[in-house]
N, C-alpha and C positions, 0 to 999 in steps of 0.2 A: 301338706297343709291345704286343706279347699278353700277357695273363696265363697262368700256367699253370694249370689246373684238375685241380683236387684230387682224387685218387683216392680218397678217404679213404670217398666216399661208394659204397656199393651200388650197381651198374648190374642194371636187371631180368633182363639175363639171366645173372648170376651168379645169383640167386633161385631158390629153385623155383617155375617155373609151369605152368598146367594144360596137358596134355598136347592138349587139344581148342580151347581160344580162348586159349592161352597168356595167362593171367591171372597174375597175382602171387597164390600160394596161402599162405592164414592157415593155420599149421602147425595151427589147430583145428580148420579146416572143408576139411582135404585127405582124398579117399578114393581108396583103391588098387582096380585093378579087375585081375588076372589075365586075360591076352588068350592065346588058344590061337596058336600059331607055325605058321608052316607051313616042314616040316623045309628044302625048301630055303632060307627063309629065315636059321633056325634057325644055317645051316651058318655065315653072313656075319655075325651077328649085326646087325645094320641094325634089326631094332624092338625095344624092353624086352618083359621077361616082362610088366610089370604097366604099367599107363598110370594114371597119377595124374590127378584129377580136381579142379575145385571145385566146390562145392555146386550152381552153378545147372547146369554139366554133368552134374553124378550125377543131376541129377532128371529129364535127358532121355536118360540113359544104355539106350539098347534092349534089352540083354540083360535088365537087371536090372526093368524095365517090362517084357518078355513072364513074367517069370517073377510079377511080384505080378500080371499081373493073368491068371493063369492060376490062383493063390489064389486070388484074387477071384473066378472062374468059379465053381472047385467050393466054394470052402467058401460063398458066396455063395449059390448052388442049394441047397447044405443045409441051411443056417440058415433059408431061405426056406421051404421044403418041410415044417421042422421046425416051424417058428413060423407059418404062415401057409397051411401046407398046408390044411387043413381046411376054411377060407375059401373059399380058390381051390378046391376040390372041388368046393362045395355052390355057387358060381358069384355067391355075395354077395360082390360088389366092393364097398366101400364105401372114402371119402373119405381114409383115413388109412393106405390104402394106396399111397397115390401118393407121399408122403415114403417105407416103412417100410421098401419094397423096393429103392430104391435105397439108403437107407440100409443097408442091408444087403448087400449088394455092394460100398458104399465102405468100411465099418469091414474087413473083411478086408487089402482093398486097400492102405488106410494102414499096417496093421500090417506086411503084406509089405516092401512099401518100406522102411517105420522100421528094421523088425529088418536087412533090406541094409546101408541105409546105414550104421546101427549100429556092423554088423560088419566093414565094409569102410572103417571110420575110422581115418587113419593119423595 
């Protein structure tokens, strides 16, 4: 004799899941990403404007990684140039350089990211 089984419960693909490793997305840690169309697509509608993410997708998401660390380039180089030009001028390299400069190329970079993420939290 079978039982009947219950509908009552949630099947994952009623859920919203991430558009990239279809994961079951925590409505706090889902981010929207705006994807460009291509018009003949466009015409059939076959992909979303926007592709929903989960966090561990959004932190390998490419767009948004060429664009922080493209911050991270220039503002990177200037902070560097700004704070540590002088140094690097007169050609005394010294030890505290070795943390000061990458640290400085990563504080930008984290911020780029952050503020993304941030903003693109659905």
């Amino acid at each position: 004799m079978e039982r009947a089984v219950e509908s009552s419960a949630e099947t994952p693909l009623s859920r919203d899941t991430c558009d990239n490793c279809l994961r079951i997305l925590n409505p706090r840690w889902s981010f929207g990403f705006k994807i460009k169309l291509n018009p003949a697509a466009a015409s059939g509608k076959d992909f979303p404007a926007e592709l929903t993410k989960c966090l561990r997708c959004t932190l390998r998401h490419r767009p948004m990684l060429k664009k922080s660390l493209a911050a991270c380039v220039v503002v990177g180089t200037l902070l560097t140039a700004l704070n540590q030009g002088d140094i690097l001028l007169a050609g005394e390299w010294n030890s505290s350089l070795w943390w000061k400069i990458p640290l400085t190329y990563t504080v930008p970079f984290m911020v780029a990211t952050y503020g993304a993420i941030s903003n693109n939290r659905k």
